[in-house]
C-alpha positions as CSV (number, residue, x, y, z in Angstrom):
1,X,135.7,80.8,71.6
2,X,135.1,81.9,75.4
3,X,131.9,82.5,76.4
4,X,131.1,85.1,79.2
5,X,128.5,83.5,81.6
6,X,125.9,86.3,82.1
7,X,123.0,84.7,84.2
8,X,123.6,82.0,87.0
9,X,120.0,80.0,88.1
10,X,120.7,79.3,91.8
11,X,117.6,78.5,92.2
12,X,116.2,75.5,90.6
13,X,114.6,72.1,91.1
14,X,112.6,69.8,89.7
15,X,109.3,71.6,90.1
16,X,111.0,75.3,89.2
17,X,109.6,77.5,91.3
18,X,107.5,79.8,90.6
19,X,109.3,83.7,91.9
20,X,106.8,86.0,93.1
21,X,109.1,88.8,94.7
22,X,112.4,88.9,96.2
23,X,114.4,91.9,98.3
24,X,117.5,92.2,100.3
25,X,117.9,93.0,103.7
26,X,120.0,94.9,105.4
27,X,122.2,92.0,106.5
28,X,122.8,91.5,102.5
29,X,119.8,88.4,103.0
30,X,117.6,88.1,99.9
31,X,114.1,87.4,101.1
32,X,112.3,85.3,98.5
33,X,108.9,84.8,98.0
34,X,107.5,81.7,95.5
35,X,104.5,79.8,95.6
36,X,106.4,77.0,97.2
37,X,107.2,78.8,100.4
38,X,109.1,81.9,101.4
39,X,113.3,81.4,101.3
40,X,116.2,83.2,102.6
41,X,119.6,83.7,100.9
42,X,122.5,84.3,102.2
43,X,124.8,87.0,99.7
44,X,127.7,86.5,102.0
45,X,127.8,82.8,102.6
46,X,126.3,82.2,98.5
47,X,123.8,79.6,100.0
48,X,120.4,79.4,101.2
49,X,120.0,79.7,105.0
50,X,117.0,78.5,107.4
51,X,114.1,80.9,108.0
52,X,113.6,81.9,112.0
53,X,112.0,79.5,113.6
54,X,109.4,81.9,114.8
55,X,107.7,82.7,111.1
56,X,108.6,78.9,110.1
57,X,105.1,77.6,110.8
58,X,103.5,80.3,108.6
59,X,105.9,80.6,105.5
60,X,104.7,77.3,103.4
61,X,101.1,79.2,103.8
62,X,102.9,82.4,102.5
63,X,100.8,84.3,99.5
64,X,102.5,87.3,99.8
65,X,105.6,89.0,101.0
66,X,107.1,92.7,100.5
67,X,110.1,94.4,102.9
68,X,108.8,97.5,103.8
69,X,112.1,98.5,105.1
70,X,115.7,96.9,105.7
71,X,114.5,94.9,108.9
72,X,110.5,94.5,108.5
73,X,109.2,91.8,106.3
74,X,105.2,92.1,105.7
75,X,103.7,88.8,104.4
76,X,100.4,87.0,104.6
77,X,98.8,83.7,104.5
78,X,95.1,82.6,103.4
79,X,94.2,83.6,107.6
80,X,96.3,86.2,108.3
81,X,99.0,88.7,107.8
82,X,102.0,89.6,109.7
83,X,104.7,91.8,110.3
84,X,108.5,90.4,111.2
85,X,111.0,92.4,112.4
86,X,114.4,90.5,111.7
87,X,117.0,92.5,114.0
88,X,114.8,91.8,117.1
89,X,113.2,88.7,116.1
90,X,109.6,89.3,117.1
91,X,106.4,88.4,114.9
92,X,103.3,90.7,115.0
93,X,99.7,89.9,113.4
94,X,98.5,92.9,112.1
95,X,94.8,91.2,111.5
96,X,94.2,90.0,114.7
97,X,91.8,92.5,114.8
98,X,90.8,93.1,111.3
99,X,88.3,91.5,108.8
100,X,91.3,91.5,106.1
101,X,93.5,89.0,105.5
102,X,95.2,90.0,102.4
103,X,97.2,92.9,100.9
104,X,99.2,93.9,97.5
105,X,101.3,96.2,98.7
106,X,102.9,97.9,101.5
107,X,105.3,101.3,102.9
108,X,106.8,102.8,105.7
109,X,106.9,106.5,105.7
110,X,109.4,108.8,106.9
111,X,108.1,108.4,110.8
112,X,107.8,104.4,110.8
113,X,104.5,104.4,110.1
114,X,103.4,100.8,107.9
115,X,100.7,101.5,105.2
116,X,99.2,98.6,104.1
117,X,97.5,98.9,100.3
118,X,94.2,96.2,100.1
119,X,91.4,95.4,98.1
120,X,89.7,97.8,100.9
121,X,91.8,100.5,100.8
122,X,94.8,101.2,103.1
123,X,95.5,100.6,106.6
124,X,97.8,102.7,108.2
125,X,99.8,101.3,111.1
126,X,102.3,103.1,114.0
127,X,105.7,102.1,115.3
128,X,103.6,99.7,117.9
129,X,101.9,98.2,114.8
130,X,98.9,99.4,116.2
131,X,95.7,100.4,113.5
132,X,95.8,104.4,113.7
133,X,93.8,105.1,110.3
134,X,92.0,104.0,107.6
135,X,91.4,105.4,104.4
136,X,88.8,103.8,101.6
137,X,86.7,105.4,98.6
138,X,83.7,107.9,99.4
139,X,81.7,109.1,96.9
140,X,80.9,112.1,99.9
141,X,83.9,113.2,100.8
142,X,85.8,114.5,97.9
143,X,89.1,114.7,99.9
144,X,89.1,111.1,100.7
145,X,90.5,108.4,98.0
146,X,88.6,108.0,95.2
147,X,88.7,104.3,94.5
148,X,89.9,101.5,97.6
149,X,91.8,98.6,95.5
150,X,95.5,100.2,96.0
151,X,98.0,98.5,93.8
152,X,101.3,100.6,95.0
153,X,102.2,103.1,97.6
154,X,105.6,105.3,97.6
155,X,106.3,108.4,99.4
156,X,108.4,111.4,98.0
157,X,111.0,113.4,99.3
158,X,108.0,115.9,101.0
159,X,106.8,113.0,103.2
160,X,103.8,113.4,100.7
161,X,102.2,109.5,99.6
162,X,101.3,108.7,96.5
163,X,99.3,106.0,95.7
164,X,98.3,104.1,92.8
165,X,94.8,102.9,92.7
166,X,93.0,100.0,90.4
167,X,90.2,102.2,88.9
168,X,90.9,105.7,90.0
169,X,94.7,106.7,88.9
170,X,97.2,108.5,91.1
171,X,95.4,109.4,94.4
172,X,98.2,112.1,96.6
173,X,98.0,112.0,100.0
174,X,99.5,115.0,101.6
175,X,101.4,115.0,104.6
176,X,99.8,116.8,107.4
177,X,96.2,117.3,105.6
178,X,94.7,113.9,106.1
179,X,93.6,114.6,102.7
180,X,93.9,112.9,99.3
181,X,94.3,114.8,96.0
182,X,93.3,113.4,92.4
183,X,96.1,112.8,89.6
184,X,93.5,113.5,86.7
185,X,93.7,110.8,83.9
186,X,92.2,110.5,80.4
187,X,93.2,111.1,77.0
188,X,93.0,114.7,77.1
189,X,96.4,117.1,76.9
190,X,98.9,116.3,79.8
191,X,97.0,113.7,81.8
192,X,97.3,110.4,83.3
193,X,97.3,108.1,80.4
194,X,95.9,105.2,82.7
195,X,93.7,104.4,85.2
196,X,95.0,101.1,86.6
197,X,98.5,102.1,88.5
198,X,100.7,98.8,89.1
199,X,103.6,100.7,90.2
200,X,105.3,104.1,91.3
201,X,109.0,104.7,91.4
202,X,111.1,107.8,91.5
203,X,113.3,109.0,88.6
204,X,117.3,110.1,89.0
205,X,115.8,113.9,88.8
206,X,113.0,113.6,91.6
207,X,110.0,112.6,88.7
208,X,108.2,109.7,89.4
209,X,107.8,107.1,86.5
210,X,104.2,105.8,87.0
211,X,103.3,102.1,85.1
212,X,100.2,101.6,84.0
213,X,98.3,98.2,83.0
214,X,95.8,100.2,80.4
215,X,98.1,103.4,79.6
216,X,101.9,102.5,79.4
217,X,104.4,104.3,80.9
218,X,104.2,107.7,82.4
219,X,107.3,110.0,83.6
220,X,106.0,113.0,85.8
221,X,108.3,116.0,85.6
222,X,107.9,117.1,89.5
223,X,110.6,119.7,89.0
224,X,107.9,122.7,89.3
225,X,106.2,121.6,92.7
226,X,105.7,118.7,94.6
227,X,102.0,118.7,93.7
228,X,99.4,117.8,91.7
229,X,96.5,119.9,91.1
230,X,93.1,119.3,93.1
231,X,90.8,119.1,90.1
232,X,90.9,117.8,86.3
233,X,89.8,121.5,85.5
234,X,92.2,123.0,87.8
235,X,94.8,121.0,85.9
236,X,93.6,121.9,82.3
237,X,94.6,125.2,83.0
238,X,97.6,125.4,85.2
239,X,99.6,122.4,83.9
240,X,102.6,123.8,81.8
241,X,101.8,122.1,78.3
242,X,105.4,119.8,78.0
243,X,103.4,116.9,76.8
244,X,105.1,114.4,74.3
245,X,105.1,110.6,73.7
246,X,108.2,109.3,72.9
247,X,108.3,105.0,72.4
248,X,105.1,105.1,74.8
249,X,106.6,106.8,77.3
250,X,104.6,109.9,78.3
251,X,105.8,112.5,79.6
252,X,103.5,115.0,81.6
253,X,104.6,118.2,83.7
254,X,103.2,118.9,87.6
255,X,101.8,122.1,88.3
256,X,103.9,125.1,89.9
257,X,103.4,127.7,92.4
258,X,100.5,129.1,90.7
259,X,98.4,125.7,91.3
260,X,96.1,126.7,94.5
């Protein structure tokens, strides 16, 4: 009876480590982060290759690592956290100057900007990798984020960024306003079903599937604009009632043209 081989382990050893996060590159690299160091794989040559010898002394200390884009790796130790850029080789830390040390999760956005999602909120980093903004909760300003532990960051076709916060939901920042909005989230009719956002990926039709730790999994039908209303109220009364829960997957309509 032949048997078709389905999964190859390539990367095994006595201790089995333990895989955090991997991504390729765009020199078809996989980048891969486990809590005995950070490795690199070549898809091309089918065997692990060296790490530069610029980010070599820092990778066995690695707790973290996400690519933020097909040539910037983002990874931190217990001291610090860095930014490598892999075509040109060069090594920036972007808490030389800061009081944070640690991050969960990280972007670019459509101008190079990094955003940096903490405990603290997010940093907000240029081309340069230079600090240009900070955002964090304020129970004052209602058009700033409404909780600071971000979880996940991803920005939509509008440039707009969405972000997924610990105790607060879906926060929407959008482009151009300095501003965040609130995703409303509760129990009631055509809401957020959690509050604790682990991740935020866009559907084949331009929704968003939005994962929860404490509500499941939510699918937003962005088809009738490309925002969320401002207020829970506001959205009690111009979200288009297309509500249904199907294998806890909920699905939950964004406001049109009418939402102001």
């Amino acid at each position: 009876m032949n048997k078709t081989v389905l999964f190859v382990p390539f990367l095994l050893d006595k201790e089995k480590p333990h895989v955090r996060y991997f991504a390729e590159d765009g020199d078809k690299t996989l980048w891969i982060d486990t809590n005995k160091g950070l490795m690199r794989y070549s898809l091309d040559k089918k065997q692990f290759v060296s790490l530069p010898t610029l980010i070599q002394p820092f990778t066995l200390q690695c707790n973290n690592a996400v690519l933020i884009s097909s040539n910037q790796l983002l990874f931190n130790t217990n001291n610090d956290f860095f930014v490598y850029h892999i075509q040109s080789n060069t090594l920036c830390n972007l808490s030389k100057d800061l009081e944070v040390k640690h991050f969960r999760c990280a972007a670019t956005d459509h101008t190079g900007n990094i955003w940096v999602g903490t405990e603290y909120g997010i940093f907000v980093f240029n081309k340069l990798y230079q600090l240009i903004a900070h955002y964090e909760q304020s129970e004052r300003d209602l058009s700033a984020l409404n909780d600071s532990p971000i979880y996940s960051l991803y920005q939509d076709k509008a440039h707009n960024m969405w972000v997924g916060t610990y105790f607060g939901g879906v926060n929407y920042y959008i482009f151009g306003s300095d501003q965040f909005q609130i995703y409303p989230y509760g129990a009631s009719f055509n809401h957020l079903s959690g509050k604790a956002v682990r991740q935020i990926i866009n559907a084949p039709d331009n929704g968003l599937y939005i994962a929860t730790e404490d509500g499941g999994l939510n699918y937003l039908d962005n088809k009738k604009g490309n925002h969320p209303c401002r207020t829970a109220a506001q959205a009690n009364a111009k979200f288009t009632p297309r509500t249904y829960i199907l294998y806890g997957l909920t699905k939950i309509t964004a406001c049109g043209s009418d939402c102001s």
